[in-house]
Biopython code that builds the backbone (N, CA, C, O; Angstrom):
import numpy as np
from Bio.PDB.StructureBuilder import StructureBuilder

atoms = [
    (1, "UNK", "N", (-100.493, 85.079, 59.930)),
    (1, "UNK", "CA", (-99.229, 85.486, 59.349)),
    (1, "UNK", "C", (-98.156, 85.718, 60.412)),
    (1, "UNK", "O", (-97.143, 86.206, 59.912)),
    (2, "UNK", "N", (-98.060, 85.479, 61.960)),
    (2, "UNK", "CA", (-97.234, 85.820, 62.647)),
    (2, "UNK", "C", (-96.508, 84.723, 62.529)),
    (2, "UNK", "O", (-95.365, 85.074, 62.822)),
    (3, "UNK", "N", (-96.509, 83.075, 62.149)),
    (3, "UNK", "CA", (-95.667, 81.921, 62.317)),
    (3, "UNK", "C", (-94.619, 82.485, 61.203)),
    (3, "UNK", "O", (-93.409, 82.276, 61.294)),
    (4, "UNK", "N", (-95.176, 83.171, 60.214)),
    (4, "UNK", "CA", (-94.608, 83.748, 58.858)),
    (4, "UNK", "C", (-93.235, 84.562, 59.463)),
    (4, "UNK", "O", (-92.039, 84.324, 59.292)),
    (5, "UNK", "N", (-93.737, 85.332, 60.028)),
    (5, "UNK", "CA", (-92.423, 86.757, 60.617)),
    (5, "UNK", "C", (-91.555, 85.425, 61.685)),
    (5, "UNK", "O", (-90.390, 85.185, 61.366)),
    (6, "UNK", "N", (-92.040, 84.789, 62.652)),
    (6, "UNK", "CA", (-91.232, 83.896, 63.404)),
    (6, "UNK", "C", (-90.308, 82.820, 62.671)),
    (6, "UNK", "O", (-89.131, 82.693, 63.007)),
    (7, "UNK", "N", (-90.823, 82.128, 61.761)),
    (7, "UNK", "CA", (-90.179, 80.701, 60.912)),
    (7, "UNK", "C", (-90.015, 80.912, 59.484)),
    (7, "UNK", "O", (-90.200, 80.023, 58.653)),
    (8, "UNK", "N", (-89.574, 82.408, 59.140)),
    (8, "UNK", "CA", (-89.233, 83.266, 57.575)),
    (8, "UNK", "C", (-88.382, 81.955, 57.251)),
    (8, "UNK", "O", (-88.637, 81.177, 56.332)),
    (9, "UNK", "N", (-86.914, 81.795, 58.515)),
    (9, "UNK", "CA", (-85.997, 80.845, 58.046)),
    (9, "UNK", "C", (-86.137, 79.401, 57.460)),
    (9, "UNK", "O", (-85.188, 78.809, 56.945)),
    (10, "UNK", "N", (-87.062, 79.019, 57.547)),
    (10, "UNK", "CA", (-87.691, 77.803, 56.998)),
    (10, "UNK", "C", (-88.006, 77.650, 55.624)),
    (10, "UNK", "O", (-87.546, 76.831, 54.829)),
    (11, "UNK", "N", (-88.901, 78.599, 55.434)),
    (11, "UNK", "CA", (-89.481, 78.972, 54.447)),
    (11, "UNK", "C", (-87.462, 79.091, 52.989)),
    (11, "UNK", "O", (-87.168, 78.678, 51.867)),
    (12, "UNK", "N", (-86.810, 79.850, 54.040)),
    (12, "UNK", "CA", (-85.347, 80.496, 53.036)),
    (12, "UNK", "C", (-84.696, 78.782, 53.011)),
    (12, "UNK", "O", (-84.138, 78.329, 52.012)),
    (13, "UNK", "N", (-84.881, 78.052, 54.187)),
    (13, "UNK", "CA", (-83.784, 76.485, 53.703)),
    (13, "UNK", "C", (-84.887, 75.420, 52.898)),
    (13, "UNK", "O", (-84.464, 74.438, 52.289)),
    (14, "UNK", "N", (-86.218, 75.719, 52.974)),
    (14, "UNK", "CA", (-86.485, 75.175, 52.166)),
    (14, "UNK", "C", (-86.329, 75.613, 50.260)),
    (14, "UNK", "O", (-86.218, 74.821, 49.325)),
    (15, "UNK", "N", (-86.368, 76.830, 50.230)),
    (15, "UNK", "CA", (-86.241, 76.778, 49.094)),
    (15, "UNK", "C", (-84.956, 76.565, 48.387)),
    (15, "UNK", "O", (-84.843, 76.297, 47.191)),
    (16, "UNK", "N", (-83.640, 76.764, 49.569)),
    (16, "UNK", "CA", (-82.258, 76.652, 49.162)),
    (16, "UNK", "C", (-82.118, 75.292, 49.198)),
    (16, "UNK", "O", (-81.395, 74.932, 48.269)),
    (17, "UNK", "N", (-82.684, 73.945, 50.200)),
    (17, "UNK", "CA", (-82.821, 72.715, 49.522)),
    (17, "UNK", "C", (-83.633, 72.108, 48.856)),
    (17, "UNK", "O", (-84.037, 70.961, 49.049)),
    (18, "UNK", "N", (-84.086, 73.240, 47.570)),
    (18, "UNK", "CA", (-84.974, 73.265, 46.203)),
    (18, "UNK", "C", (-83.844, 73.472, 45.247)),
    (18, "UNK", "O", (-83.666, 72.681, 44.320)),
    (19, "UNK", "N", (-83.430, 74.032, 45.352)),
    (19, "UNK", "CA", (-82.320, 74.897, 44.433)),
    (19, "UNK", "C", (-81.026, 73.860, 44.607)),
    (19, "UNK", "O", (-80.716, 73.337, 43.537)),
    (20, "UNK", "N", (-80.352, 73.530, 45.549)),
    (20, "UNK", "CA", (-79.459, 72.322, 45.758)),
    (20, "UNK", "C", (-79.994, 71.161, 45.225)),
    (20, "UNK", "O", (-79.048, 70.633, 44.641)),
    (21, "UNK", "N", (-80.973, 70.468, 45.097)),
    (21, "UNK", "CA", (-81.395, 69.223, 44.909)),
    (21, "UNK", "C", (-81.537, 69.140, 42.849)),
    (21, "UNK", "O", (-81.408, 68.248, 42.011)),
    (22, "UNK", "N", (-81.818, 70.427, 42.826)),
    (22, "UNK", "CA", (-81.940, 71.161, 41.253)),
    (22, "UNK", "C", (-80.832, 71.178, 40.832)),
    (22, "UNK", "O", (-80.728, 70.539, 39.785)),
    (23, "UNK", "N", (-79.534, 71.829, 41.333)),
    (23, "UNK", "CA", (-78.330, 71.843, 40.590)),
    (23, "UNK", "C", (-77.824, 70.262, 40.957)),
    (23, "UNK", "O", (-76.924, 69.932, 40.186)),
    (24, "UNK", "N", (-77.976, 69.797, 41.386)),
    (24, "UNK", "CA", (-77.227, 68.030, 41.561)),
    (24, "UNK", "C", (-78.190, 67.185, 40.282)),
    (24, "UNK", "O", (-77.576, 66.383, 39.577)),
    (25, "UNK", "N", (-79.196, 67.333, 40.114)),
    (25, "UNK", "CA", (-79.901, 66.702, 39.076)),
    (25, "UNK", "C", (-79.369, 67.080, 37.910)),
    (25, "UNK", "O", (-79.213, 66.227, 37.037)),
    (26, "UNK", "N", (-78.919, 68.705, 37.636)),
    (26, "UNK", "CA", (-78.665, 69.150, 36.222)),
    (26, "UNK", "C", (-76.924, 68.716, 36.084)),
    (26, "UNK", "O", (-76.504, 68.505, 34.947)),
    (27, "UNK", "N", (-76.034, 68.607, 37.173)),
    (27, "UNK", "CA", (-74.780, 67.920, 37.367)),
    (27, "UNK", "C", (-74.861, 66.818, 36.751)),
    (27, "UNK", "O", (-74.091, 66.469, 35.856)),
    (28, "UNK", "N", (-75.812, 66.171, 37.183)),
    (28, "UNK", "CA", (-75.966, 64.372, 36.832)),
    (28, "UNK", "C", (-75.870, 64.055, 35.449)),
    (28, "UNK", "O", (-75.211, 63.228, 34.819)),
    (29, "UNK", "N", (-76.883, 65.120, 35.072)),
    (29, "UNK", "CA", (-76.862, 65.164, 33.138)),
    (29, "UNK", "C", (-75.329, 65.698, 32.163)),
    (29, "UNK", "O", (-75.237, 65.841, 30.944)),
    (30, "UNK", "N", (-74.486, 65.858, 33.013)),
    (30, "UNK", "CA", (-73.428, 66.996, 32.043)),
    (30, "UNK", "C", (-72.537, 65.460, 32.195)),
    (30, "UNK", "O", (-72.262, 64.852, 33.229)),
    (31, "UNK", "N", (-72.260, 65.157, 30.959)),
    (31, "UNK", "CA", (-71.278, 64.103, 30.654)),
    (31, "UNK", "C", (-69.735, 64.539, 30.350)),
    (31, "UNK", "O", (-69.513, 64.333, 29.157)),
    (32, "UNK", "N", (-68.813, 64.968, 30.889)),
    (32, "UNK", "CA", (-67.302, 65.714, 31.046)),
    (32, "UNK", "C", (-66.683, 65.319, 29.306)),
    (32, "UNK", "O", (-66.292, 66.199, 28.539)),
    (33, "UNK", "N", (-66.714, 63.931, 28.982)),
    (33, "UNK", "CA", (-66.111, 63.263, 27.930)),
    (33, "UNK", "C", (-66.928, 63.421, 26.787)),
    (33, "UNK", "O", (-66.634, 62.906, 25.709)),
    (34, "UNK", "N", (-67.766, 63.989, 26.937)),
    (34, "UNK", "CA", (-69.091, 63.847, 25.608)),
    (34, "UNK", "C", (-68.628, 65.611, 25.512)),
    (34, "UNK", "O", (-68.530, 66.078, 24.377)),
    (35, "UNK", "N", (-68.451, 66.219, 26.304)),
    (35, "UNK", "CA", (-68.181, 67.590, 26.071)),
    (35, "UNK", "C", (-66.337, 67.806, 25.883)),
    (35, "UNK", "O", (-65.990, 68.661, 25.068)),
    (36, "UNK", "N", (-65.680, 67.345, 26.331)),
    (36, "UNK", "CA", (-64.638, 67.680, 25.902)),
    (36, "UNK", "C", (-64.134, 67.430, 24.390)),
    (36, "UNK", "O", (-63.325, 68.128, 23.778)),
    (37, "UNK", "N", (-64.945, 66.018, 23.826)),
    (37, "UNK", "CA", (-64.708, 65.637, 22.532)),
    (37, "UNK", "C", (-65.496, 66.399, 21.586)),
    (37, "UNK", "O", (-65.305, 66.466, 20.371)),
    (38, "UNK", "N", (-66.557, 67.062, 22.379)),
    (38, "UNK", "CA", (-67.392, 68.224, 21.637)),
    (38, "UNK", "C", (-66.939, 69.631, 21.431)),
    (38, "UNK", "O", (-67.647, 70.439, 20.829)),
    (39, "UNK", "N", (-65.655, 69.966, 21.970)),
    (39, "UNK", "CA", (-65.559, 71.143, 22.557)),
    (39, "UNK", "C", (-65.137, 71.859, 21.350)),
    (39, "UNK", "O", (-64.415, 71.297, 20.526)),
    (40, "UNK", "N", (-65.654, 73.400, 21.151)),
    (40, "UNK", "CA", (-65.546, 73.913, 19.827)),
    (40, "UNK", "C", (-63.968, 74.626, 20.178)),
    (40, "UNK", "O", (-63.682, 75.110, 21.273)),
    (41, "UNK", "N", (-63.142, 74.574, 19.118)),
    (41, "UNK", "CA", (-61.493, 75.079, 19.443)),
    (41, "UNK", "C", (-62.038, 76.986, 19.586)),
    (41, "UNK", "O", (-62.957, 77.718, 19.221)),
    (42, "UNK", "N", (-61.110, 77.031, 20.147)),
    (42, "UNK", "CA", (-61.050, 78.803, 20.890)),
    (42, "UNK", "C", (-60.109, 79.732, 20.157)),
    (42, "UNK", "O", (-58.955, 79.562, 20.554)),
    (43, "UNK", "N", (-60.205, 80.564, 19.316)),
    (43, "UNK", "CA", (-59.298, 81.439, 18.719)),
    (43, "UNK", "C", (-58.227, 81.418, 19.273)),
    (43, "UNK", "O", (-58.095, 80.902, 20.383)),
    (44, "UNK", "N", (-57.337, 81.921, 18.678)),
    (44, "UNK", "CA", (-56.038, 82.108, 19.754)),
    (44, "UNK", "C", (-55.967, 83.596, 20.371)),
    (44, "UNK", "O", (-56.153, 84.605, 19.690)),
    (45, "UNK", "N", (-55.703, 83.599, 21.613)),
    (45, "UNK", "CA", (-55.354, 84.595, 22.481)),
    (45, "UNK", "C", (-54.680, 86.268, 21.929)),
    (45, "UNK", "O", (-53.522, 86.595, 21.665)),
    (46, "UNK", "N", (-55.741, 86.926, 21.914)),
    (46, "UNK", "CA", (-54.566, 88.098, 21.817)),
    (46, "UNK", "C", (-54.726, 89.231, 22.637)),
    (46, "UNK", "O", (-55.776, 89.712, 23.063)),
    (47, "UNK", "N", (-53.577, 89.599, 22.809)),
    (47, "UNK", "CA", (-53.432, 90.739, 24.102)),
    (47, "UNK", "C", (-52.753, 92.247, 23.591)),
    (47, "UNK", "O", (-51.693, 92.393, 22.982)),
    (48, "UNK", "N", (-53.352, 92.910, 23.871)),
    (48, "UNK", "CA", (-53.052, 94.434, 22.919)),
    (48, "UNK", "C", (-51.567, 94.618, 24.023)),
    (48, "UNK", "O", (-50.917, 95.644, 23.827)),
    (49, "UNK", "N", (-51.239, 93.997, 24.742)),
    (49, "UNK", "CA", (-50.095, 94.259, 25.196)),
    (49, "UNK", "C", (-48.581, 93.944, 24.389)),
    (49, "UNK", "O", (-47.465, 94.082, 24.892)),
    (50, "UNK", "N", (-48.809, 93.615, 23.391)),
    (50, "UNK", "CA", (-47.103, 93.157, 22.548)),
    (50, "UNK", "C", (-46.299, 93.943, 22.374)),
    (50, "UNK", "O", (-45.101, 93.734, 22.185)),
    (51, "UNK", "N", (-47.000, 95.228, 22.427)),
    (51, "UNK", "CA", (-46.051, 96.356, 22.216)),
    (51, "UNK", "C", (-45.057, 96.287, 23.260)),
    (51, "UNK", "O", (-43.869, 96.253, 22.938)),
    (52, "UNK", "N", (-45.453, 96.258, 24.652)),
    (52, "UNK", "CA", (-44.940, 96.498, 25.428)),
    (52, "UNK", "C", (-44.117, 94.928, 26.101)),
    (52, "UNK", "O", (-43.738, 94.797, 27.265)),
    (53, "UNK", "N", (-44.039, 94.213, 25.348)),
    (53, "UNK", "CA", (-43.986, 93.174, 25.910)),
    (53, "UNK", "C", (-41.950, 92.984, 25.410)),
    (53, "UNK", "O", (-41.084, 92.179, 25.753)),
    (54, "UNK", "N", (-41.959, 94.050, 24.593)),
    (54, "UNK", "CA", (-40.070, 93.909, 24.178)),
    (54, "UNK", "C", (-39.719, 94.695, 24.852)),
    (54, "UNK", "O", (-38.494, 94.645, 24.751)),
    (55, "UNK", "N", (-40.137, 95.950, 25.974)),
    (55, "UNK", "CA", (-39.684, 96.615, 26.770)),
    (55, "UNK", "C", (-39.511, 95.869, 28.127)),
    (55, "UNK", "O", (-40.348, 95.131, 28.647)),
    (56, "UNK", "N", (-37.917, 96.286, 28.751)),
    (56, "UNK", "CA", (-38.528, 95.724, 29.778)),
    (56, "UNK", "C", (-38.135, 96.754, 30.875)),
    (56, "UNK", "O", (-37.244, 97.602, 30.905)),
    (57, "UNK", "N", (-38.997, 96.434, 31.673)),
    (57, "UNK", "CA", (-39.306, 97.272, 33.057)),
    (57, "UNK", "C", (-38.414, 97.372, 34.005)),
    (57, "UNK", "O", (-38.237, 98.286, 34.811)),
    (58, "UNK", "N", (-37.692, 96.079, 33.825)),
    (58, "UNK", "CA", (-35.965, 95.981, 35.061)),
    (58, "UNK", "C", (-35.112, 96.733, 34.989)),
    (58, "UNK", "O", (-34.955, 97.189, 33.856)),
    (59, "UNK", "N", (-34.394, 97.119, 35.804)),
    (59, "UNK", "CA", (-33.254, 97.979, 35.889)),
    (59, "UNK", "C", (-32.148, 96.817, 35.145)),
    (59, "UNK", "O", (-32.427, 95.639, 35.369)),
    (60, "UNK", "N", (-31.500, 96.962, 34.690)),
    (60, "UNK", "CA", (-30.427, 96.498, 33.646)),
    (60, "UNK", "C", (-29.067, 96.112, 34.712)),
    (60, "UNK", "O", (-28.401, 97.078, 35.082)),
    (61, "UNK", "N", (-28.580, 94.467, 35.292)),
    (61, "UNK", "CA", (-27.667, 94.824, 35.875)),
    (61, "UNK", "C", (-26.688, 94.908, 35.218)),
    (61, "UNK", "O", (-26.642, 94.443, 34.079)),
    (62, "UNK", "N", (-25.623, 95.557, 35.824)),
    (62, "UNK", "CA", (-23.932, 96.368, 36.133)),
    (62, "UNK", "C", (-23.528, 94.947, 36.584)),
    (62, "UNK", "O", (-23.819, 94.266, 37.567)),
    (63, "UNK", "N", (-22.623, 94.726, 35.322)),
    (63, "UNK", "CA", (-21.757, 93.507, 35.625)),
    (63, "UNK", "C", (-20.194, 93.621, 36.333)),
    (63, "UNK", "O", (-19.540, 92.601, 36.555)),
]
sb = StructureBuilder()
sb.init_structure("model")
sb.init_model(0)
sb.init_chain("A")
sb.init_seg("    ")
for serial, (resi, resn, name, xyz) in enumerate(atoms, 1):
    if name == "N":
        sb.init_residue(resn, " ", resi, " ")
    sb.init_atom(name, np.array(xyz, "f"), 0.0, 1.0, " ", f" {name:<3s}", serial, name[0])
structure = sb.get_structure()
């Protein structure tokens, strides 16, 4: 077990070029155009801010 404590780092890039080689395969499968024509529509936006949104915060200029 001492090559273990000396060459830990090996052991960490091999498994990170496990994990890289994994997300490029699951990339390969995602088709951009098959999902955008799939894409479910999104509620519309709401922001508890409206109240405040007819106030405004500027100093008012002096014409």
């Amino acid at each position: 077990m001492d090559w273990l404590s000396k060459y830990w780092w090996i052991l960490v890039l091999v498994i990170l070029v496990g994990i890289f080689i994994n997300v490029i395969k699951d990339l390969k499968r995602v088709d951009p155009k098959k999902y955008l024509d799939n894409k479910p529509d999104l509620p519309p936006h709401r922001d508890f801010n409206d109240k405040w949104d007819d106030d405004d915060d500027w100093p008012k200029k002096k014409p």
